[in-house]
C-alpha positions in Angstrom: 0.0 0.0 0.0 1.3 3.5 -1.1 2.3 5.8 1.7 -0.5 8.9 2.0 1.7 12.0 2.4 0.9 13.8 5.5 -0.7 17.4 5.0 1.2 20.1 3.6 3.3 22.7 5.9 1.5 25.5 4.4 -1.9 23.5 5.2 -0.7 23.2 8.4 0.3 26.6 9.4 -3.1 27.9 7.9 -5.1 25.9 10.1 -3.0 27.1 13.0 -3.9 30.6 12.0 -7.4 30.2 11.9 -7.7 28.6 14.4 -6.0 30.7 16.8 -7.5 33.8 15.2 -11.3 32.4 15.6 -10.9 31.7 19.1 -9.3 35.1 20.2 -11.6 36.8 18.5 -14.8 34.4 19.3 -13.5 34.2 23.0 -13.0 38.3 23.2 -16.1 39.3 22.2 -17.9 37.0 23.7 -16.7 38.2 27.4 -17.5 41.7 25.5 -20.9 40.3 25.2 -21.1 39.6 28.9 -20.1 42.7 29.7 -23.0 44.2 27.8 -25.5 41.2 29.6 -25.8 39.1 26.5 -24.4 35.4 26.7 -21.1 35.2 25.1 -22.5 33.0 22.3 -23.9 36.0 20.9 -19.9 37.3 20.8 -18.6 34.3 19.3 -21.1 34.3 16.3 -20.1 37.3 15.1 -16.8 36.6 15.3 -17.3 34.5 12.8 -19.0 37.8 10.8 -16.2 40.2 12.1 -13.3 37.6 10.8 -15.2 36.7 7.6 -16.3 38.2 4.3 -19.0 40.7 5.6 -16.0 42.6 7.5 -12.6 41.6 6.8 -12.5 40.4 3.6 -14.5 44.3 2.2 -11.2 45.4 4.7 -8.7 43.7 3.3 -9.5 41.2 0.8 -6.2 40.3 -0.1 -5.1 39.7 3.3 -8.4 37.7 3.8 -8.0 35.5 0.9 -4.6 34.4 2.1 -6.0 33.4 5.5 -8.9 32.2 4.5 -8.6 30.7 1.1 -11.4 29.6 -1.5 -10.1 25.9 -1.2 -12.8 23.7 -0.1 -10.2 21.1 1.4 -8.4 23.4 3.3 -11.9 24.8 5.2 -12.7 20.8 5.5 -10.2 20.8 7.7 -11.7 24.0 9.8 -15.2 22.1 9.6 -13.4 18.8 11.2 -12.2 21.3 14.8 -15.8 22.7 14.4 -17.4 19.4 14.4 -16.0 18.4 17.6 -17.0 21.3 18.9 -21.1 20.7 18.1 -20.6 17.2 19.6 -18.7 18.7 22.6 -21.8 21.1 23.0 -24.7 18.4 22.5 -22.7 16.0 25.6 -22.6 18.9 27.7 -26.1 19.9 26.9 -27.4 15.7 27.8 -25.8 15.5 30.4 -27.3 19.0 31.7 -30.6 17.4 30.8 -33.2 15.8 33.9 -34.5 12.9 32.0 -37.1 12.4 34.6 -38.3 16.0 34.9 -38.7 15.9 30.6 -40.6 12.3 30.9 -42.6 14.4 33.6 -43.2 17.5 30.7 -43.6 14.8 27.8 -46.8 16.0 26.6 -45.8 19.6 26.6 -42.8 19.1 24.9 -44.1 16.9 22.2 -46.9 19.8 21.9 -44.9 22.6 21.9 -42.7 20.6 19.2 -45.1 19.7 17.1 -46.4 23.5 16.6 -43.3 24.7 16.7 -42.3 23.0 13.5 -45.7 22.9 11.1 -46.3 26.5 11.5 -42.8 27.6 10.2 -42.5 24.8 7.8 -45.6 25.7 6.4 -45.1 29.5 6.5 -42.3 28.6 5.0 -43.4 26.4 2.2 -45.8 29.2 1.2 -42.9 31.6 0.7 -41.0 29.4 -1.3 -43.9 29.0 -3.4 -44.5 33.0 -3.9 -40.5 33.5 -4.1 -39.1 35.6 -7.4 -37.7 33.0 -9.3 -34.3 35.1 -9.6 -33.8 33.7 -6.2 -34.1 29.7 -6.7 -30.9 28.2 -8.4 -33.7 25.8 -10.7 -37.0 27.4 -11.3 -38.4 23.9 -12.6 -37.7 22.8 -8.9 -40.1 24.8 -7.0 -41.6 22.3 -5.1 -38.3 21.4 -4.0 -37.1 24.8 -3.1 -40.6 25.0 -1.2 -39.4 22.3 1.2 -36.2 23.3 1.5 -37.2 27.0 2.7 -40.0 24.9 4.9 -37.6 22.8 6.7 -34.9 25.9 7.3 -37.6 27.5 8.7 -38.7 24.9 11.3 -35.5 23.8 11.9 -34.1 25.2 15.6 -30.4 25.2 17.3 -29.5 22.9 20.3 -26.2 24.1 20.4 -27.4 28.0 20.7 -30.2 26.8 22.6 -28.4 24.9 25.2 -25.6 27.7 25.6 -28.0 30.3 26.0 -30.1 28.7 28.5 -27.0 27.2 30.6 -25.4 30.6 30.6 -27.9 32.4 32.0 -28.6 29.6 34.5 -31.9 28.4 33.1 -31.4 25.3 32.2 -32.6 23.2 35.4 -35.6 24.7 35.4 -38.9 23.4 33.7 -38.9 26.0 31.1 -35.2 25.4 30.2 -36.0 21.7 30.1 -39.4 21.7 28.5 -37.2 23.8 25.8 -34.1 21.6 25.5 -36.9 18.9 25.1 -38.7 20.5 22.5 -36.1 22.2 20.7 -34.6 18.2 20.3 -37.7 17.1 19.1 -38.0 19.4 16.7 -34.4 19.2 15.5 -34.7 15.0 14.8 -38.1 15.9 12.9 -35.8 18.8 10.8 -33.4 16.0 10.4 -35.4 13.9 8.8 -37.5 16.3 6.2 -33.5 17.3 5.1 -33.2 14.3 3.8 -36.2 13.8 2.5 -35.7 17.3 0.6 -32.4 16.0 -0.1 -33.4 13.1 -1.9 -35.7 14.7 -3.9 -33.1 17.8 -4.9 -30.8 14.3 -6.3 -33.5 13.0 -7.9 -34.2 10.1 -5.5 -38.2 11.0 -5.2 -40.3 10.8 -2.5 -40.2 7.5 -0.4 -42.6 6.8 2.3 -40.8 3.4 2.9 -37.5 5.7 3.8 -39.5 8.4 6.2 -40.7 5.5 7.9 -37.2 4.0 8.1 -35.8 7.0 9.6 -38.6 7.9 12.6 -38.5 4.0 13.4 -34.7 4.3 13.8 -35.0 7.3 15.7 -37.2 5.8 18.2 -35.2 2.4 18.2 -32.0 4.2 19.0 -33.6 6.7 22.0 -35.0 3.6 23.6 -32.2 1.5 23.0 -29.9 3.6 24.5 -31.9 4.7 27.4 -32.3 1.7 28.6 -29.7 -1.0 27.6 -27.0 1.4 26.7 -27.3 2.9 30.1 -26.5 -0.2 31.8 -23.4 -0.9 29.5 -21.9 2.5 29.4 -22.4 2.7 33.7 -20.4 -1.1 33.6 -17.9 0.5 31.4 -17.2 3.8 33.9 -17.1 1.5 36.9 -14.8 -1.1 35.6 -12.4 1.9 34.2 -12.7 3.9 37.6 -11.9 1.0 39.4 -9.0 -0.2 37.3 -7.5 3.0 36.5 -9.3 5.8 38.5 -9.0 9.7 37.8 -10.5 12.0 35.4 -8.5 11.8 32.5 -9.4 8.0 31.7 -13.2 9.0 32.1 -13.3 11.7 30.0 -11.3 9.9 27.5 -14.1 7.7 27.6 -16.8 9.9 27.8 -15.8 11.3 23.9 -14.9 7.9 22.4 -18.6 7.1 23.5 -19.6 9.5 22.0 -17.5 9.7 18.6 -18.5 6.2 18.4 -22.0 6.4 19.1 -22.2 9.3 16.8 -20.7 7.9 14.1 -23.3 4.5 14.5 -26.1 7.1 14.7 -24.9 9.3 11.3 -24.9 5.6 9.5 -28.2 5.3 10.2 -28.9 8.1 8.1 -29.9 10.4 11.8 -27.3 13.2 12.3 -24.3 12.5 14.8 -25.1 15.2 17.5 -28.0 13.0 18.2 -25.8 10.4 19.2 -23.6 12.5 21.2 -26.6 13.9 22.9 -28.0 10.4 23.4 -24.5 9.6 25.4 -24.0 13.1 27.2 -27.7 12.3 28.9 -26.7 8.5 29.5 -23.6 10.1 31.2 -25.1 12.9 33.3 -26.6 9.6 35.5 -24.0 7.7 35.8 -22.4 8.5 39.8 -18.8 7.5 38.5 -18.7 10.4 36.6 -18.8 12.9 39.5 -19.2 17.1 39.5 -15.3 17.7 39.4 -14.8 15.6 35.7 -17.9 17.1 34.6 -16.5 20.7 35.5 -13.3 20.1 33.6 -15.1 18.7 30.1 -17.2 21.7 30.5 -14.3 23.9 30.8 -12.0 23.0 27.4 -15.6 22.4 25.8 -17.3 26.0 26.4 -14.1 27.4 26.3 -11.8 26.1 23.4 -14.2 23.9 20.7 -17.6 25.5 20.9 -16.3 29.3 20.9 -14.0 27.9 17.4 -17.5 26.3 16.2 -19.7 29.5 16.7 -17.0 31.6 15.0 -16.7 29.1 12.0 -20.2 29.0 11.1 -20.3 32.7 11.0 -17.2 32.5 8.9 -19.4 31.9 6.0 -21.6 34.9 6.0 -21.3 37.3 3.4 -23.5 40.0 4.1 -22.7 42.4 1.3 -25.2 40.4 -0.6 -27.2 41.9 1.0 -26.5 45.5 -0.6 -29.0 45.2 -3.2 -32.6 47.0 -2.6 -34.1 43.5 -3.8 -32.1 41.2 -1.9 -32.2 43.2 1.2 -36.3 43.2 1.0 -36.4 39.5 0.8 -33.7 39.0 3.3 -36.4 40.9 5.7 -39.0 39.3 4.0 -37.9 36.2 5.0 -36.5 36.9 8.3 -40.1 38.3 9.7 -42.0 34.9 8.6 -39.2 32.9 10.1 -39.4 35.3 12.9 -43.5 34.9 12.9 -44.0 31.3 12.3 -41.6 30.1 15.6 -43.2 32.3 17.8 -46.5 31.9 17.1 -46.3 28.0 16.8 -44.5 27.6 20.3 -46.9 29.9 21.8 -49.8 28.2 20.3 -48.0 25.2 21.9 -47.2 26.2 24.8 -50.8 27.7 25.5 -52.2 24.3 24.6 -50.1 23.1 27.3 -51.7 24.9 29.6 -48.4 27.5 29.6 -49.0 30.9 31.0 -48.5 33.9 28.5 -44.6 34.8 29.5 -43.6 31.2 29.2 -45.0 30.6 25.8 -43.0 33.9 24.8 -39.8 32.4 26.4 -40.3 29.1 24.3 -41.0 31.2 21.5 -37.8 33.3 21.8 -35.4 29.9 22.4 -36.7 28.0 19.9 -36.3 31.0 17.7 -32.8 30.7 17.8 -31.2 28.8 14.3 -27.6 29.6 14.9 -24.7 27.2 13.6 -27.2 24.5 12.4 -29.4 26.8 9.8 -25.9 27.4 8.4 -25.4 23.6 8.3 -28.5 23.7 6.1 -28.2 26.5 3.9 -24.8 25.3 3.0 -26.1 21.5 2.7 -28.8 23.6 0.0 -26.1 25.5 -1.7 -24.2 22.1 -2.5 -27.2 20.4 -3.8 -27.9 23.4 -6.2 -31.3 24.2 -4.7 -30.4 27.8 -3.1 -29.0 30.6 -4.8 -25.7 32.4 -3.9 -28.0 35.3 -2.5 -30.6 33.1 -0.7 -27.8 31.2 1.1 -27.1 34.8 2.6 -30.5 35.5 3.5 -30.8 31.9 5.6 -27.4 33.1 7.3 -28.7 36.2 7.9 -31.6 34.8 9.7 -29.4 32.1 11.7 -27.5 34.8 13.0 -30.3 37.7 13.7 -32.3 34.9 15.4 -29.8 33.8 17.5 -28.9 37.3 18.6 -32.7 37.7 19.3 -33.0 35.1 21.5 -30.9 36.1 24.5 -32.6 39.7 25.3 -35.9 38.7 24.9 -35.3 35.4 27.0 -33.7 37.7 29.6 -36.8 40.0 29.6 -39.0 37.4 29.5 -38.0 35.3 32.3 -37.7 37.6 34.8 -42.0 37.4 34.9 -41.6 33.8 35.3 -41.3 33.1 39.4 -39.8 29.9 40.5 -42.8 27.6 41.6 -42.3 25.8 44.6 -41.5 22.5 43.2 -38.8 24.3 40.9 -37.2 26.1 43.9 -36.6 22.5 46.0 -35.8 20.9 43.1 -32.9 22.4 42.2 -32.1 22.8 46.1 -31.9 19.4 46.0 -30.0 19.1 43.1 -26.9 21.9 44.8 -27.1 20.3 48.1 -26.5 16.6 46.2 -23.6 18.4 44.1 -21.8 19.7 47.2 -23.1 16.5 49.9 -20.3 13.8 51.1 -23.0 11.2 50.7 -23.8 12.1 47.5 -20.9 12.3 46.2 -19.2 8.9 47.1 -18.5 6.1 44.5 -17.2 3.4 46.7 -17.0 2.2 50.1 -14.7 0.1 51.8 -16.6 -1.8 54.9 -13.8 -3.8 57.2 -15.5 -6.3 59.8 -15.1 -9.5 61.5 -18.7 -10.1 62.9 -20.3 -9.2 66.1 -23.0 -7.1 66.9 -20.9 -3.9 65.4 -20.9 -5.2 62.7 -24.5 -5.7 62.1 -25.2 -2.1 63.1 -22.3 -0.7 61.0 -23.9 -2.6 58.0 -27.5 -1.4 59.0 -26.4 2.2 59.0 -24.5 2.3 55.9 -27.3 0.4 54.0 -29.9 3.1 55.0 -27.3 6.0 53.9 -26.8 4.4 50.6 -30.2 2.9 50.0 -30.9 6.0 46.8 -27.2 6.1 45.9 -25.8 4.4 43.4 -22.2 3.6 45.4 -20.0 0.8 44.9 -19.6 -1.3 48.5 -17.1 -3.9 50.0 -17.0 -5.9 52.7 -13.4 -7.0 54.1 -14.2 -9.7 56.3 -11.1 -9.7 58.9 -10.9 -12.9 60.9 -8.5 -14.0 62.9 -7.7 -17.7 63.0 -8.5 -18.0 66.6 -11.8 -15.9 65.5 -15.1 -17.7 67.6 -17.3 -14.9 67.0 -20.9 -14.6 65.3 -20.6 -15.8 62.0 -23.9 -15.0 61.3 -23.6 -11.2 62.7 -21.3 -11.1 60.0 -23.7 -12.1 57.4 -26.5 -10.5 58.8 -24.0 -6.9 58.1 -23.5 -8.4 54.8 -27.0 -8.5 53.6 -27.4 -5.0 55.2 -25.7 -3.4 52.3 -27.5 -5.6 49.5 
């Protein structure tokens, strides 16, 4: 087999340089940002803006050219860092996710979702259908086009979502759930009408046979790995804490988890961040993976990869496009009805949940958000030939308006939301469990050699321990002259059991 060469040095040194220059500049304005009260991810999207064609390149398009060149291969390698940054985000956001809280909120979420994505798609649809045909790449394809604009309009953002709602400390409580929840729902449903769109852009037609194949592997996978795959992935921390022990070796673990799963997942024709999200939720309930290793993969995630992905997708944006009278009107055409149709499909949602007026608006203005992943699409339609040059700017332009929407108004709007009573101990409960001794122990180490100490010592223990998931063992220590109890010491052995 013929050696492959390894890249290039001036590869190299230009993925260095973008790199290094994405993350300054994502990581500097986005503590500008906070400064200003705006999550950072606000910040690091426009860096993205600041560093790209919109700013730069008008600045000094020579300059930009040579950092950012028009070679596809040599952004692929820019995508790759970015991609680990999405599935960085998605563990963080499952394993920031209360499973039992969402199955509690179920029919909300799956309420809210299922507004939240007919009324854009279908708003949507209709504008693609009225749309000048200037602005679709095949006019013969309008029914195509249609869908596509449909499904970038229903579509949402985890990623902004979940860093929005975990910066400004929301994400614990039902509304932040009941979003993450919905928001998911809605993505895995966007998911699948991209590739249905997809198909039909290369000519593949319309297949009920492979919709059906794609919700039934959706549902196969979430069940699947909620229940068996929780087992196996808590066997596999235990049996590496226990050989090896420390952080390092469970975070190693925790992201070839969820490569792995990720990759399995995008095979089966669902994206890859549901199978990292799928893992991060498995691992935010597994006790071997305590506060301390989830502080440091929280850490290098929100602030190395996510701040370079954020940047990236914003990297693409050229808004001087958007110069001409008619592209501009469009651009805002298209911006109010994507605007419109997610606000007005997760308050009707949210209202049929029985969801006061300020929470519906708070749904409305996080599911709002299309961030990083509406760029995902648009440039998924610009490959396949069904968007124009100058309606691939006018999707960015709403992924990144919407996403700077999203933190003010949530700000404003959940201040009128008060923390209920079961809210307020819930999450008490959850800071006293992150900071409690008992809590937070993984194994215990029980010496005895019978007696009546013994049996209380095993009593005791087995009524701390009786909701915790800790690891416990007994050291019987008998002399050979022992003519104690032996069934005192089996009676403190069937204590902890």
């Amino acid at each position: 087999m013929d050696v492959i060469p390894p890249l290039g040095e001036h590869e190299v040194l230009l993925l260095l340089l973008q790199l290094g220059l994405l993350l300054l500049t994502a990581r500097g304005l986005g503590e500008l940002a906070v400064r200003f009260r705006l999550p950072s991810v606000v910040g690091e999207l426009l860096a993205g803006v600041v560093l790209g064609p919109s700013l730069f390149g008008v600045i000094a398009p020579d300059f930009f050219r040579a950092i950012v060149p028009a070679d596809p291969q040599q952004f692929h390698l820019l995508d790759v860092v970015s991609q680990l940054g999405v599935i960085m985000l998605l563990i963080v956001t499952g394993m920031e996710t209360d499973i039992a809280l969402i199955r509690q909120k179920g029919r909300s979420a799956a309420m809210i979702s299922l507004f939240g994505i007919v009324v854009p798609f279908a708003s949507g649809f209709a504008l693609g259908q009225l749309m000048p045909e200037a602005f679709i790449a095949d006019p013969s394809q309008r029914l195509v086009f249609s869908l596509f604009i449909g499904t970038a309009m229903g579509i949402s953002a985890i990623p902004v979502i979940a860093k929005v709602l975990i910066e400004m400390n929301v994400v614990r409580r039902d509304i932040g759930q009941i979003t993450l929840a919905a928001g998911m729902i809605d993505d895995t449903i966007g998911w699948i009408l991209l590739s249905v769109v997809a198909g039909l852009a290369r000519g593949g037609g319309l297949e009920v046979g492979t919709v059906a194949q794609a919700l039934i592997s959706v549902v196969l996978v979430v069940g699947v790995t909620l229940t068996i795959g929780r087992r196996v992935i808590t066997w596999l921390f235990r049996t590496v804490d226990n050989a090896i022990g420390g952080d390092m070796p469970k975070v190693t673990l925790l992201m070839a988890l969820a490569l792995l799963f990720g990759s399995f997942t995008h095979a089966l024709g669902i994206e890859a961040v549901l199978g990292a999200f799928l893992v991060g939720i498995v691992v935010g309930q597994v006790k071997r993976f305590g506060q301390q290793t989830r502080h440091i993969f929280e850490t290098v995630t929100l602030g190395v990869f996510a701040p370079i992905f954020f940047a990236a997708s914003g990297l693409r944006v050229d808004l001087s496009l958007l110069i001409d009278p008619t592209v501009l009107g469009i651009g805002l055409v298209v911006l109010a009805i994507a605007i419109f149709g997610k606000f007005v499909g997760a308050a009707v949602g949210g209202r049929l949940s029985a969801l006061n007026g300020w929470e519906s608006l708070s749904l409305g203005a996080g599911m709002n958000a299309r961030g990083g992943i509406e760029i995902i699409v648009a440039t998924i339609g610009l490959s396949l030939g069904v968007l124009t040059q100058e309606m691939y700017t006018i999707i960015l332009l709403v992924a990144i308006v919407t996403s700077l929407m999203a933190p003010p108004i949530l700000r404003y709007t959940l201040q009128h939301i008060p923390l209920s009573d079961e809210e307020r101990e819930r999450i008490a409960t959850d800071e006293r469990r992150e900071t409690s001794f008992i809590a937070n122990l993984n194994r215990v180490l029980l010496p005895t050699r019978g007696g009546a100490n013994s049996h209380v010592a095993g009593h005791l223990l087995g009524m701390l321990l009786s909701d915790e998931e800790v690891e416990v063992t007994t050291m019987s220590v008998i002399p050979a002259h022992f003519d104690g109890d032996h069934k005192a010491l089996q009676a403190a052995e069937r204590n902890l059991e």
